[in-house]
C-alpha positions in Angstrom: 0.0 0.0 0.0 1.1 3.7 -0.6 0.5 6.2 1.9 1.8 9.9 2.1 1.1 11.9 5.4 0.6 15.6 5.1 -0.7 18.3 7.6 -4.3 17.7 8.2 -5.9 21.2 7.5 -8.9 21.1 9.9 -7.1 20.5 13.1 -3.4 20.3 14.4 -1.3 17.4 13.7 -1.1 14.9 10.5 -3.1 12.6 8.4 -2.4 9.6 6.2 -3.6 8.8 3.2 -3.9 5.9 1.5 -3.4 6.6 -2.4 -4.0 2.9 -3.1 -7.9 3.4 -2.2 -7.9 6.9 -4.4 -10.7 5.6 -7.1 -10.8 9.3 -8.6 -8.8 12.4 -8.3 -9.4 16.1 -9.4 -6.8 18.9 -9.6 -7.1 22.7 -10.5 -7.2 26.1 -8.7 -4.9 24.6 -6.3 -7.6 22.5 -4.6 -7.5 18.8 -5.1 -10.6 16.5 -4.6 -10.1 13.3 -4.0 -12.9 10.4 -4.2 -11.8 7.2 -2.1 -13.0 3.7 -3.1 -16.4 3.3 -0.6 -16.7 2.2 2.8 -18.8 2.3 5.4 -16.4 3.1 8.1 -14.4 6.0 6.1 -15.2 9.4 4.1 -15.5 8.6 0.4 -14.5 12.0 -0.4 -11.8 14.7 0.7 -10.3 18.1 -0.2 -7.0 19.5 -0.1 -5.1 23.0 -0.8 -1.9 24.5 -1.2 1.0 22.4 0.0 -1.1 19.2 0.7 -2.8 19.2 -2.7 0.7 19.1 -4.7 2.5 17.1 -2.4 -0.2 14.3 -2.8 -1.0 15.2 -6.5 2.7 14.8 -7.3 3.0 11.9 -5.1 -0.3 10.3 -7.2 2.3 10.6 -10.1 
């Protein structure tokens, strides 16, 4: 599995992600919106900006 940890931007500290379970990913305006295979312990979707959103776009490759 591939996971990449960036700040989490809604409170302090980090926040893994698991690019393996990405099903769908959308990048422009410097927001990324990412849609997460579904489960119905998890979010299926999240959002990221600035820093987060290229680090994980990039890391997406």
């Amino acid at each position: 599995m591939r996971f990449i940890k960036v700040k989490d931007e809604e409170r302090a500290g980090e926040v893994a992600i698991n690019l393996d379970l990405v099903r769908e990913a959308h990048y422009g305006g410097g927001l990324l919106h990412l849609y997460f295979e579904h489960s119905s312990s998890a979010q299926d979707d999240m959002t990221f900006t600035g820093d987060n959103a290229q680090k994980i776009w990039a890391a997406m490759g």
